[in-house]
KEKE-3310 file (N, C-alpha, C; in steps of 0.2 Angstrom, whole numbers, plus 5000, padded with zeros to 4 digits):
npx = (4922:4915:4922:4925:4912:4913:4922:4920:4908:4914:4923:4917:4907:4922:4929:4916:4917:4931:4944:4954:4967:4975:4992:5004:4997:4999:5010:5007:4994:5000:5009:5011:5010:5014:5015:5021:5013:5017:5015:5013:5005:4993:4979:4963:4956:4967:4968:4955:4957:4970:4964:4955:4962:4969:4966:4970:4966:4969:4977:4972:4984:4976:4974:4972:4962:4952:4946:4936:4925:4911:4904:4909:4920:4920:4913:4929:4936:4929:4932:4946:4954:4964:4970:4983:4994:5000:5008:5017:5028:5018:5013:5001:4999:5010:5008:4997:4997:5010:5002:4994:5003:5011:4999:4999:4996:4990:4999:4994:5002:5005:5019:5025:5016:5006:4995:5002:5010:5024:5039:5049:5063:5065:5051:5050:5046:5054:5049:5042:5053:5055:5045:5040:5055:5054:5043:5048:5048:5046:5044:5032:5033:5021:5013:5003:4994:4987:4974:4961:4947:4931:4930:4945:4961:4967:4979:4987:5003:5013:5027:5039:5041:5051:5067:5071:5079:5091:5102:5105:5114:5112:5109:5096:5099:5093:5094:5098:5085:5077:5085:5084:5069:5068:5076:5065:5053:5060:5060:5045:5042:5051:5042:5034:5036:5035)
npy = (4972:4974:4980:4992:4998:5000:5009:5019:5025:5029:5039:5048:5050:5055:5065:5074:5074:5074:5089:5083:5082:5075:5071:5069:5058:5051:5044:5031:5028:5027:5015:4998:4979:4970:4978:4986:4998:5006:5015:5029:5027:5034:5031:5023:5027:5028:5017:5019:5034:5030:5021:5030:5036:5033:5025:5011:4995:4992:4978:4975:4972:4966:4968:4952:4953:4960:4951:4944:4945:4940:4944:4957:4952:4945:4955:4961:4953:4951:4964:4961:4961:4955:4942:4945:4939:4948:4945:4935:4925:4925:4915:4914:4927:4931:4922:4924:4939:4938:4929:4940:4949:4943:4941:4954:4966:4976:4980:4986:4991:4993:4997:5000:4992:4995:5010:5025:5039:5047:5046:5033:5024:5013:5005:5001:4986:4969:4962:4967:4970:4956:4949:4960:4955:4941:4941:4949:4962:4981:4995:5006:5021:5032:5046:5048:5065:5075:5082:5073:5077:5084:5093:5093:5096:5085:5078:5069:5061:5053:5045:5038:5025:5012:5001:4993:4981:4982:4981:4971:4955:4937:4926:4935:4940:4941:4957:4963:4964:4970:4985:4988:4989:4997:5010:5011:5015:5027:5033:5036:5046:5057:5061:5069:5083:5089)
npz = (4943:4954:4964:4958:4956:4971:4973:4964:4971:4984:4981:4977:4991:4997:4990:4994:5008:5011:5006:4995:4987:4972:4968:4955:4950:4938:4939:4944:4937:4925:4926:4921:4923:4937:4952:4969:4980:4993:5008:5020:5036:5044:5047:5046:5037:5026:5016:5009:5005:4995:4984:4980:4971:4962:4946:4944:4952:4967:4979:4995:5009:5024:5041:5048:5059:5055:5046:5052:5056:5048:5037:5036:5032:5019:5012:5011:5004:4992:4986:4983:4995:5007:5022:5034:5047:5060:5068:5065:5055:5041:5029:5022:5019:5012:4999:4994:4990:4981:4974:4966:4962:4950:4944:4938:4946:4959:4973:4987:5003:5020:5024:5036:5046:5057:5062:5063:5070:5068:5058:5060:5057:5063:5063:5050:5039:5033:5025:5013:5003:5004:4998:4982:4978:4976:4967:4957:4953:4952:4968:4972:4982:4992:4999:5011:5016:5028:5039:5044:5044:5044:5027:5028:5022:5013:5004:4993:4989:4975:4974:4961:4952:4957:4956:4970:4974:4964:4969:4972:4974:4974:4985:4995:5010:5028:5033:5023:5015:5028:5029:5014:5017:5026:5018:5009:5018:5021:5010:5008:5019:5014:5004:5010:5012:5002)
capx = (4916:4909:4929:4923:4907:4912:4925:4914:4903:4917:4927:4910:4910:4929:4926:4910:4919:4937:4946:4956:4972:4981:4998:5008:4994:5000:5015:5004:4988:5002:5012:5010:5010:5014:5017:5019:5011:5018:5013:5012:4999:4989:4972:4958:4956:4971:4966:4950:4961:4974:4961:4949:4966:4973:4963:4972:4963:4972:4973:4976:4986:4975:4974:4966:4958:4945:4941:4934:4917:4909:4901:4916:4927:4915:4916:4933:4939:4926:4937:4952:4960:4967:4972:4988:4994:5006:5011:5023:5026:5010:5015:4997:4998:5011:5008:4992:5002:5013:4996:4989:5009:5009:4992:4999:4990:4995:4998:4994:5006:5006:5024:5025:5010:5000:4995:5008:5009:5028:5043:5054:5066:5064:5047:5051:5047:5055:5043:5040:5058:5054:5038:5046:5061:5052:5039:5053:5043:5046:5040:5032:5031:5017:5014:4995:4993:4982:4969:4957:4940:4926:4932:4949:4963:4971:4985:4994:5008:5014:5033:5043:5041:5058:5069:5076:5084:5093:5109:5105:5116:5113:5102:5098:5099:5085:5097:5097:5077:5076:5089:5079:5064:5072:5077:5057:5052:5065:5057:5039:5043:5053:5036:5029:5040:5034)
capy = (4976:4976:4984:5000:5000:5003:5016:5024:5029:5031:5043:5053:5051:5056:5072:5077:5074:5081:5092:5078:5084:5071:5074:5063:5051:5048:5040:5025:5028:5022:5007:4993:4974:4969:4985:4987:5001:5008:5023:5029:5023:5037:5034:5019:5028:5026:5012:5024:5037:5026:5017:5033:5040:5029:5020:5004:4992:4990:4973:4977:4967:4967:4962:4947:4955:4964:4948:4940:4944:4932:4952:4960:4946:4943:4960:4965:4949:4953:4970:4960:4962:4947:4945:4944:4939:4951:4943:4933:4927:4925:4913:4912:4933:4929:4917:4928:4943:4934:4929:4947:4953:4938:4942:4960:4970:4983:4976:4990:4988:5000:4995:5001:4986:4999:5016:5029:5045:5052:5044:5029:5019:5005:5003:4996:4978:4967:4959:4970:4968:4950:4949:4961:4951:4935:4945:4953:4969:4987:4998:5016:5025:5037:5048:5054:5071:5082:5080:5068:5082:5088:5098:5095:5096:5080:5076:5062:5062:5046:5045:5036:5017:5009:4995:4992:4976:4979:4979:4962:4950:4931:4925:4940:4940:4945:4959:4966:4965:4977:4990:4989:4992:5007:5016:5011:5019:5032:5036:5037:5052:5061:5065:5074:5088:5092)
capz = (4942:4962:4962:4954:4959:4977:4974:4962:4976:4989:4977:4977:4998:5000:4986:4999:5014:5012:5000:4991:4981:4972:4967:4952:4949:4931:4940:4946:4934:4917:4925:4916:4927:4945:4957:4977:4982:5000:5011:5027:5039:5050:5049:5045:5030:5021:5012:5005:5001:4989:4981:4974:4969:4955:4939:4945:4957:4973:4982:5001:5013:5028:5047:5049:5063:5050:5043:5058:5055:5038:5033:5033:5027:5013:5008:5009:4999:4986:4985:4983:5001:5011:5028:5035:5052:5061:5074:5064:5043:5036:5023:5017:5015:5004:4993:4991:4989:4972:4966:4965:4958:4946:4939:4936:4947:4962:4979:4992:5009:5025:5028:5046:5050:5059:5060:5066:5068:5066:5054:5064:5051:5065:5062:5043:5038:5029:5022:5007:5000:5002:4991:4979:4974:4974:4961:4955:4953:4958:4973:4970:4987:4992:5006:5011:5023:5031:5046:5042:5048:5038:5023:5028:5017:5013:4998:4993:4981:4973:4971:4957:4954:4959:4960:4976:4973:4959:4970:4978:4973:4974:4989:5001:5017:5031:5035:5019:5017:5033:5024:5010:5022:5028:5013:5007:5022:5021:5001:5010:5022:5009:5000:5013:5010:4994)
cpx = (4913:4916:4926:4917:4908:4917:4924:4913:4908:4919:4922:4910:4918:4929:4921:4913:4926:4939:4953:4961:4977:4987:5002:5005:4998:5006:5011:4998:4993:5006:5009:5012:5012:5018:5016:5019:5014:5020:5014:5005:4997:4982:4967:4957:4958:4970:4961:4953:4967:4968:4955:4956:4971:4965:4964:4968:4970:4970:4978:4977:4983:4977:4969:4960:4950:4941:4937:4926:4916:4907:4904:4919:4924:4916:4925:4939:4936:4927:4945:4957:4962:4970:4979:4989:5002:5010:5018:5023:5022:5012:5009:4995:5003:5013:5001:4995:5005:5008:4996:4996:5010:5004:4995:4995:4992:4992:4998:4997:5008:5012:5026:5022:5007:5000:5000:5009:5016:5034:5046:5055:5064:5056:5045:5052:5052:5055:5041:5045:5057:5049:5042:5051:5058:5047:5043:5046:5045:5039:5037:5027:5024:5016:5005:4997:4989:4979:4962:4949:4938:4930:4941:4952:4968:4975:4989:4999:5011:5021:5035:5042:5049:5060:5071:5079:5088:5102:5111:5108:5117:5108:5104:5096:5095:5088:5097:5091:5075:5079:5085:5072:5065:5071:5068:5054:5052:5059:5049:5038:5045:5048:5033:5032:5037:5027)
cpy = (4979:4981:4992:5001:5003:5009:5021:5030:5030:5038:5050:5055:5056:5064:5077:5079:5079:5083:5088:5081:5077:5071:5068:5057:5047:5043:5034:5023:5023:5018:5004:4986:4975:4977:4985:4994:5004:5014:5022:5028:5028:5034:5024:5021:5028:5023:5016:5031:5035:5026:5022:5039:5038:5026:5014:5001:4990:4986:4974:4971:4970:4964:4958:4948:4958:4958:4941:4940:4945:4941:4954:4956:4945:4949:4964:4960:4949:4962:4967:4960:4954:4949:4944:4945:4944:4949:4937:4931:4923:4922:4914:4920:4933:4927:4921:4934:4941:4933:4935:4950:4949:4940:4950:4967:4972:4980:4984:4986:4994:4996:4996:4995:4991:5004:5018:5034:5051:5043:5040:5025:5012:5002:4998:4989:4977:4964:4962:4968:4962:4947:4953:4957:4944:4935:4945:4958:4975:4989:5005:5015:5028:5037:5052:5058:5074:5077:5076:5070:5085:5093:5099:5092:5090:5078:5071:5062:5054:5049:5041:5028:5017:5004:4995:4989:4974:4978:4974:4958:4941:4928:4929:4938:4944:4953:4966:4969:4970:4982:4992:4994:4998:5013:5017:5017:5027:5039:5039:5045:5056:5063:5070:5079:5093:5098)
cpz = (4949:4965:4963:4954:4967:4978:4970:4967:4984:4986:4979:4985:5001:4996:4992:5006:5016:5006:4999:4986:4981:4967:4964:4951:4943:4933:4941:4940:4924:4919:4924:4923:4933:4946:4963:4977:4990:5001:5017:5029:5045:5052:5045:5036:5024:5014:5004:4999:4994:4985:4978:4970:4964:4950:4940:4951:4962:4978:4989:5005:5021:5035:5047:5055:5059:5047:5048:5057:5048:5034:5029:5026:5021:5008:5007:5003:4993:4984:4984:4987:5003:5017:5030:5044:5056:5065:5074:5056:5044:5028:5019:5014:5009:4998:4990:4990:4981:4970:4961:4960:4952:4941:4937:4939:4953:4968:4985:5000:5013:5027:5036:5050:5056:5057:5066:5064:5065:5063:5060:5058:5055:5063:5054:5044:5034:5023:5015:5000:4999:4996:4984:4975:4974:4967:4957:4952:4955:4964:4970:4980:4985:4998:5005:5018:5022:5035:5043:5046:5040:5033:5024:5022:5015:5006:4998:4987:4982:4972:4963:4958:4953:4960:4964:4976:4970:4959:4973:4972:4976:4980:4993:5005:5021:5032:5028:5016:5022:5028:5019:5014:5021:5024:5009:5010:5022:5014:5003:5010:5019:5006:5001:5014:5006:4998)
residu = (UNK:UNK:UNK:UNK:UNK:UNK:UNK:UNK:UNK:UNK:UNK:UNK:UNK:UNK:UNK:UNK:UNK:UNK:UNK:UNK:UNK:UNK:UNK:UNK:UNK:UNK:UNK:UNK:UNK:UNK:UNK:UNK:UNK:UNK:UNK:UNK:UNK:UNK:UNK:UNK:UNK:UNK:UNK:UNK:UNK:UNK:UNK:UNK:UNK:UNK:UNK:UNK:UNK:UNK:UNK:UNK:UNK:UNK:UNK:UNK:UNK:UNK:UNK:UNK:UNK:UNK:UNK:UNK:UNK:UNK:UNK:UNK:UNK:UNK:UNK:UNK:UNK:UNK:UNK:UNK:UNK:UNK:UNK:UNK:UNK:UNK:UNK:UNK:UNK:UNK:UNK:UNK:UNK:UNK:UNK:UNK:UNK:UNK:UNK:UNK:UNK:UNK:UNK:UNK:UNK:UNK:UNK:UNK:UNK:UNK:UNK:UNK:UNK:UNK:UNK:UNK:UNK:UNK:UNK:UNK:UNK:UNK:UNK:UNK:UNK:UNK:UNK:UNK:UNK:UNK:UNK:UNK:UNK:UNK:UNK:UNK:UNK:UNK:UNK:UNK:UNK:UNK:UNK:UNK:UNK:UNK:UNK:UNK:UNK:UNK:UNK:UNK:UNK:UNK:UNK:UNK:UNK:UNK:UNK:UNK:UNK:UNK:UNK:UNK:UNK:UNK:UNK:UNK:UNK:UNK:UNK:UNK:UNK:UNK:UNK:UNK:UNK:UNK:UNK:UNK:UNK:UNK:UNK:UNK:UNK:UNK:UNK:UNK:UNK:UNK:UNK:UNK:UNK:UNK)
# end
């Protein structure tokens, strides 16, 4: 409920602030159980924009750096986020991560681990693939663009939910999990064509 209260009244903010097209929602808005979400990462806002642009609550994987201060951290756990360390695996991201895809419910993930402003396959984790095939879950890409200024125009289109892993045979290998990353990655930037 505190969920949909807050993006209520952001929704209504992001509408006021920029002009807001969102592109293929129905692909995110009628999946059914656990879903990874992954996009590109320009801006703070990102987050903001996903999350007034589906019907589905999205639980973000943050830096633990945000939830340093009790305020914060209080409220972005009472939105569902959690923090994650980047600095190396983050077993307690997770294990929270499977909670959230377990319960059926859409895990938001800036694969790149920062924001960035042009396409590099090296900056793909592998980390997604790995959640993912432990879930056993699909991914559905999306890509947000435009300039993030007063009335600017910013669009986000959803790709296709997909399995990555449905070539993986037997236990994969970390090597494989990048690759995968990649093509993730790869599927992101392919969006922002359209």
């Amino acid at each position: 409920m505190f969920y949909k209260i807050v993006v209520a009244i952001l929704k209504v903010l992001v509408f006021i602030i920029f002009d807001l097209e969102i592109h293929n929602e129905d692909n995110i808005n009628k999946t059914k159980g656990g879903l990874i979400a992954c996009g590109n990462h320009t801006s703070m806002i990102d987050p903001v924009i996903l999350a007034v642009s589906t019907k589905r609550q999205i639980h973000f994987m943050g830096k633990k750096e945000l939830f340093d201060k009790k305020v914060f951290g209080y409220l972005f756990r009472k939105l569902g986020a959690f923090p994650v360390d980047r600095e190396g695996v983050s077993m307690s991201a997770i294990k929270s991560s499977l909670a959230v895809l377990k319960n059926n419910e859409v895990l938001g993930i800036f694969p790149e681990g920062t924001r960035v402003k042009q396409y590099d396959e090296n900056n793909a984790k592998p980390g997604i693939a790995l959640i993912a095939n432990k879930a056993k879950v699909n991914i559905m890409p999306f890509y947000i663009k435009g300039p993030y200024k007063f009335r600017g125009k910013i669009k986000i289109y959803f790709g296709e939910e997909t399995n990555y892993l449905e070539n993986l045979e037997g236990k994969a290998k970390a090597e494989e999990y990048g690759e995968i990353g990649k093509q993730i990655l790869k599927d992101i930037y392919s969006l922002s064509d359209r």
